[in-house]
N, C-alpha and C positions, 0 to 999 in steps of 0.2 A: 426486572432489570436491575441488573449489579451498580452499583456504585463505588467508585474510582476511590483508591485507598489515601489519593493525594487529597482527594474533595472531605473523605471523610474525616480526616485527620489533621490536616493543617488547615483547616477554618477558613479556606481563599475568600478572600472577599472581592467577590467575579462574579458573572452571569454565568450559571451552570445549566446544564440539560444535556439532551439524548444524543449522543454520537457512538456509531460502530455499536451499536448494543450496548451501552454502557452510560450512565449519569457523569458526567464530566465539567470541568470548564471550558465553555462555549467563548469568553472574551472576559478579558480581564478593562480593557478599555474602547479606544481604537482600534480596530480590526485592520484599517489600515494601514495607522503606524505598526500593529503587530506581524502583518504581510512585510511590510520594510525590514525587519528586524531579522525575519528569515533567506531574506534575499541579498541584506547587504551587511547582515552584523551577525546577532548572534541569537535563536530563540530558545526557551525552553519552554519544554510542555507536558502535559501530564500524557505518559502513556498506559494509564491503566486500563484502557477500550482494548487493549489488544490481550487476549489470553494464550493459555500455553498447555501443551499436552506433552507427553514426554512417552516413547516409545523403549523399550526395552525387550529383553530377549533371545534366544540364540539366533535366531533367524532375522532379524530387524532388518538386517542390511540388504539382504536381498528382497524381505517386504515392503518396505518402505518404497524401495527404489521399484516395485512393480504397483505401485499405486501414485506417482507423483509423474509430472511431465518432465523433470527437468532430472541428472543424474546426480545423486544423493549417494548410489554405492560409492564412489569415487570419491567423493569429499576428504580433505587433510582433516585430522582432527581440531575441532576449534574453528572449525569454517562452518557457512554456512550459503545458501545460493535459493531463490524464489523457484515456485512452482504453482500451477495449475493442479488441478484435480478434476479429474475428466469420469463420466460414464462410459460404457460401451458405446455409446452412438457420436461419442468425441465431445458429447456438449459439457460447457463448465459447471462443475459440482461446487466448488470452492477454490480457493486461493492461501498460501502459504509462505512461510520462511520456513528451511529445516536446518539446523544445525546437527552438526555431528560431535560429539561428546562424551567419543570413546566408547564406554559402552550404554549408552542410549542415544536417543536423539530429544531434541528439543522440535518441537514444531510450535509456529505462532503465528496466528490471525487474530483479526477480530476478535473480538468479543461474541458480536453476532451471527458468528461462524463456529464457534468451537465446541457446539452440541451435535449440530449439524451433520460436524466432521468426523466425529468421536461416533456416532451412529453410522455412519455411512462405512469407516476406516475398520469397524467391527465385525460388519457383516463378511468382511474378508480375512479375518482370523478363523483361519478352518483347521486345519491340522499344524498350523505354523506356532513353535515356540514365542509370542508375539505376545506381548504385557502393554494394554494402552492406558496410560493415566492419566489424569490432570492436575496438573498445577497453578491454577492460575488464584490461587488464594493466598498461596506460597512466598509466590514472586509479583511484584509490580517495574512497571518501567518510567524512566523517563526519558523523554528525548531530546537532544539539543543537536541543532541544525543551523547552519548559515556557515558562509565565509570566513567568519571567525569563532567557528565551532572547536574547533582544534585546541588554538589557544587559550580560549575562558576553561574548557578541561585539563590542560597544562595548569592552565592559573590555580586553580581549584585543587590541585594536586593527582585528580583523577584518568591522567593518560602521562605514562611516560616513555610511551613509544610511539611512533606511527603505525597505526593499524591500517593493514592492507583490506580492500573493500571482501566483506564478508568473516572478516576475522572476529573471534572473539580472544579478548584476554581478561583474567581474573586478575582481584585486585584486594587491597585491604586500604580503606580510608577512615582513620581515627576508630581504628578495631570495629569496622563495619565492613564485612564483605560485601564485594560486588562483582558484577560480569560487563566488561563495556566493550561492545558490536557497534562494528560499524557496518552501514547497509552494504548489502553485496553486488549491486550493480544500479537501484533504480535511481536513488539519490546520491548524487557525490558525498556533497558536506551532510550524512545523516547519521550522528547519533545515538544509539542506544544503552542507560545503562539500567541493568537488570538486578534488582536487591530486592531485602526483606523488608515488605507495608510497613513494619514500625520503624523505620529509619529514613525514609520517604522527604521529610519535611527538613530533615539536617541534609542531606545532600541536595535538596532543593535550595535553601538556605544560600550553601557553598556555593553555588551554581550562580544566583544571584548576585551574589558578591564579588565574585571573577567577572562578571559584567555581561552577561546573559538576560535577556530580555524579556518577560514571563510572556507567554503567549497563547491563544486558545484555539480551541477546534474550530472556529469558525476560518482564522487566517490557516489552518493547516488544510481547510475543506480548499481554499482561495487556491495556495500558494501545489494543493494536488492538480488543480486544473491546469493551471499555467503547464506544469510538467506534462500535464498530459495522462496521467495514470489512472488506469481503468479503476473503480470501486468494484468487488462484489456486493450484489443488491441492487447496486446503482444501475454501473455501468455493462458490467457483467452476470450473467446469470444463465439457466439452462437454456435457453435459445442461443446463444453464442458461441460460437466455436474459436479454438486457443487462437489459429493464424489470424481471425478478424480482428484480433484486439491491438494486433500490432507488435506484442510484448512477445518478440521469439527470443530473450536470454531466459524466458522459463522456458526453454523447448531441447531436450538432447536428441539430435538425428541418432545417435551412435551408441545408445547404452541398453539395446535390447527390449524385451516388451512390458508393455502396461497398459492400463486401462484404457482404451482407448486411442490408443497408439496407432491403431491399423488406419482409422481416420486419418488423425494429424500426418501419416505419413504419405495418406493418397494425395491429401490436397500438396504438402512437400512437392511431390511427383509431380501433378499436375498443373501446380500453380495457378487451382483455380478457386478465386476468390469472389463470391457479387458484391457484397462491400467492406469498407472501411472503415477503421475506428479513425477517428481525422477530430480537428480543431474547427471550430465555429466563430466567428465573429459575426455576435450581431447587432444592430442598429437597433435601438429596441429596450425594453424590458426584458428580463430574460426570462426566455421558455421554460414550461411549465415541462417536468419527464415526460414524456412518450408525446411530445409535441413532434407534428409529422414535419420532414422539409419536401417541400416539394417546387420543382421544376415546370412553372407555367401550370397546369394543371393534374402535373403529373407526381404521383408521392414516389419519392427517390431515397427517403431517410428519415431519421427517429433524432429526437433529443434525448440524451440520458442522464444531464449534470448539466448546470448550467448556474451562473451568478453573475449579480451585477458588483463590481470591482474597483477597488480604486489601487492603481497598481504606478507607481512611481509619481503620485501627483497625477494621473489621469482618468477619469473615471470610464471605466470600457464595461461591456457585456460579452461574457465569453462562453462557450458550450463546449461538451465533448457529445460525441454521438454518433452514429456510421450513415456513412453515405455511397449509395450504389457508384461501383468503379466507376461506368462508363456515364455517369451523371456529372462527377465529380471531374471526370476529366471533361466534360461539355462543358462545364461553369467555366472554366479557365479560359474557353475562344468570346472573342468579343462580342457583345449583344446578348450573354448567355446571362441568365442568375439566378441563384435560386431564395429560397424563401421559408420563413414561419412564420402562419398565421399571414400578418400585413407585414413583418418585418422583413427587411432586408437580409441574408448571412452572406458571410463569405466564408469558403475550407480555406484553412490553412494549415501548416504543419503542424506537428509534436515535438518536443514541448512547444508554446507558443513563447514569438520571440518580442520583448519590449525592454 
């Protein structure tokens, strides 16, 4: 397991450990006041759990775009938009960001994913001019997120435009290059800037100082539930198919074929779902993965993330996890309920709202 260039080089003196495949900072203090900071002010955080592959080649663009769910040929340069990565049988392989970058692309997951992916994306380089690398030693991120994410990169000197969701712009800070992305659709206020491990600690530093609130994978495990957003590993994995997760801005009806496509497009057609990726509220300790829910004695659903939370001053227990449609709509008529273990749950929306 790799360790995060921000852990190894600026000395944090934090709780560290395993997130996304990667040795990271787990919390720097409070988890709770570090959830506050991303919801009502400003956080940063180390993003070196997420790696990077870089595609190049004459062919890329039409490769690319025949291995991803979401459309990639189309992209403006300097943008970038999420995706799924499906088998022939539609189930998910993995999960991505891809930017386009003139002449390559940028692709980025996990940490925990990008051997995975780089094996998998190989076996379809057949006669296609197609060069896959990796960079993920090259570059490190970091991310800053909340309400007043904006302005502590103003402050810092590091944004001096509005970046439209998914844009990337290059930058020079104190004769330090950098690349600062913002997400492309899943997080509003998220984010990303992308430079060299040995400068890591000076732009953290900046960051800091413009009034940014250090923060760790523990509130960013918290503050992913709330929104609702699937995990590969977690939440997703090859038993699941793209329309169950809920997340169709990875999904293009119109850009032709790919891996899996002919699935994702029956169920399109069909609109047939047996369940749901949905919110959990439970009464309770929270569930252990693959905790079943079930309906009187009947199993209608699975746990696949779950914490217990202190979210505005409240302490709640929240899950994500899919529940059979016609379960999930019987809990909502009166007398109905369903259940984990001896706890009470209730479905509720994405993101969940407090």
């Amino acid at each position: 397991m790799s360790t995060t260039s921000l852990l190894k080089q600026f000395g944090l003196q934090a709780v560290a450990g395993e997130y996304a495949g990667a040795e990271t900072v787990l919390r720097f203090g409070s988890v709770a006041e570090e959830l506050d900071a991303l919801r009502h002010g400003c956080g940063v955080f180390d993003l070196g759990w997420r790696g990077k592959l870089v595609v190049s080649g004459e062919d890329r663009v039409r490769w690319l775009n025949g291995m991803v769910t979401n459309n990639t040929r189309d992209l403006p340069q300097d943008f970038g938009n999420y995706s799924f990565v499906l088998n022939a049988q539609g189930r998910i392989q993995g999960d991505l960001l891809a930017f386009q970058r003139g002449e390559f692309y940028v692709l980025e997951s996990d940490a925990s994913q990008i051997a995975a992916l780089r094996e998998f994306f190989s076996r379809f380089i057949i006669m296609d001019d197609v060069e896959l690398g990796e960079i993920s030693g090259k570059l490190t991120s970091i991310g800053v997120a909340g309400p007043q994410a904006a302005g502590v990169l103003r402050k810092a000197g590091l944004m001096v435009s509005q970046n439209k969701p998914g844009q990337m712009v290059d930058g020079s800070w104190e004769g330090h290059g950098y690349t600062l992305l913002r997400d492309p659709i899943r997080v509003r206020d998220w984010y990303e800037l992308w430079l060299a491990p040995e400068h890591v600690a000076a732009f953290w530093n900046a960051l800091v100082l413009a009034g940014a609130s250090p923060v760790g994978a523990e509130a960013l495990e918290w503050q992913r539930i709330l929104l609702g957003l699937p995990r590969f590993g977690a939440d997703t994995g090859e038993r699941e198919m793209a329309q169950e997760t809920g997340q169709d801005y990875a999904l293009s009806h119109t850009k032709g074929c790919y891996i899996g496509q002919e699935i994702v497009e029956r169920i399109h057609a069909r609109g047939q779902l047996h369940r749901r990726f949905t919110g959990l509220v439970v009464e309770g300790a929270a569930p252990a993965r693959g905790s079943r829910v079930t309906a009187g004695d009947r199993e209608v659903g699975e746990i696949t993330s779950s914490a217990e939370m202190v979210v505005d001053g409240a302490a709640r227990t929240l899950a994500l996890g899919y529940v059979r449609h016609d379960a999930a709509a019987k809990a909502e008529e009166p007398g109905e309920s369903l259940s984990v273990g001896a706890s009470a749950v209730q479905i509720t929306g994405l993101p969940f709202q407090f």
